[in-house]
C-alpha positions, 0 to 999 in steps of 0.5 A: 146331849139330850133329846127331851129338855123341861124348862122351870124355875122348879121353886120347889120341885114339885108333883107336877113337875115330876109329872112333866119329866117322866113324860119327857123320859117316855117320849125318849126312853133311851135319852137322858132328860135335860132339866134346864133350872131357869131365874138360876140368878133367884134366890132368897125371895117369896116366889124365889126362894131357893138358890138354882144350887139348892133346886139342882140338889132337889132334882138330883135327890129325886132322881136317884129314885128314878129309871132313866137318866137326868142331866141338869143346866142353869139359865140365867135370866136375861129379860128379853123374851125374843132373845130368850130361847137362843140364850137358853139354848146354849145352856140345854143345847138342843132337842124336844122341849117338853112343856105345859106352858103355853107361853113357853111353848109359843116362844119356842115355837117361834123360835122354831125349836121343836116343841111337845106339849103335856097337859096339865098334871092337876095344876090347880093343887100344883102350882108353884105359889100353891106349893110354896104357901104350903111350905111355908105354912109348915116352915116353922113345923118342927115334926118332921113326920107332920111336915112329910105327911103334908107335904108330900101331897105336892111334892116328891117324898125325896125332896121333901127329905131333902128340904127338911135335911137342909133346912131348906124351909125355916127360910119360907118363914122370914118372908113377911110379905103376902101371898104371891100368885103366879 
């Protein structure tokens, strides 16, 4: 099992969290990293956009370019935050949850699962709906060089690669909703 877990949605795996892991693999330079994919039941929606098996296969295509090991889990969710990190926990098993989120932190510093905080990677560029928004600006882009170009400002040429192989980003552009913040 590993010794460092980062916890997301990963809707898309971006910059930051890339940011995240690689200080996770610092803290235990000898540990596989656990990647816990959370929401896996999300999917096909504007802040969901793609399935936890499509968000495993961005991962793992970024990790090959990687130096250390990542192993990756789904956690399902359960809409019960007191209940949360026992659940999730039998999915990442235990060790050092690596986090920049202050709410995730809190839940599992009450849980009295150990707990590193990183700060913010450029969270303002990095956040999710920011990423999304981007992407799905480019979604109906069919120059592949323009869309990696963009992109990649945010997210790992690797993913990028393999959102533009799987046509992973047309999606982005049947959502007829609004900007989704958060």
């Amino acid at each position: 099992m590993a010794a460092a877990i980062v916890l997301g949605r990963f809707q898309p795996f971006h910059n930051g969290h890339a940011f995240l892991v690689r200080k996770a693999a610092e803290l235990y330079p000898d540990e596989p990293v656990m990647i816990a994919i959370g929401s896996a039941q999300a999917e096909w929606e504007p802040n969901n956009p793609w399935s936890a098996q499509d968000r495993e296969a961005m991962i793992r295509a970024w990790s090959e370019s990687v130096e250390f090991e990542v192993q990756v889990c789904t956690i399902e969710d359960i809409n019960d935050p007191p209940n949360w990190v026992d659940h999730a926990r039998q999915h990442h098993g235990e060790g050092m949850l690596v986090t920049s989120d202050a709410t995730t932190s809190t839940l599992y510093e009450e849980a009295n699962f150990p707990v590193h905080n990183v700060e913010l990677n450029e969270r303002e560029r990095l956040e999710g709906w920011r990423v999304r928004q981007t992407a799905k600006m480019l979604s109906t882009v069919y120059d592949d060089d323009a869309v990696v170009e963009v992109l990649c400002a945010s997210v790992p040429k690797e993913v990028v690669d393999w959102l533009i192989t799987n046509d992973a980003l047309f999606r982005l552009s049947t959502f007829e909703t609004g900007v989704h913040a958060g």
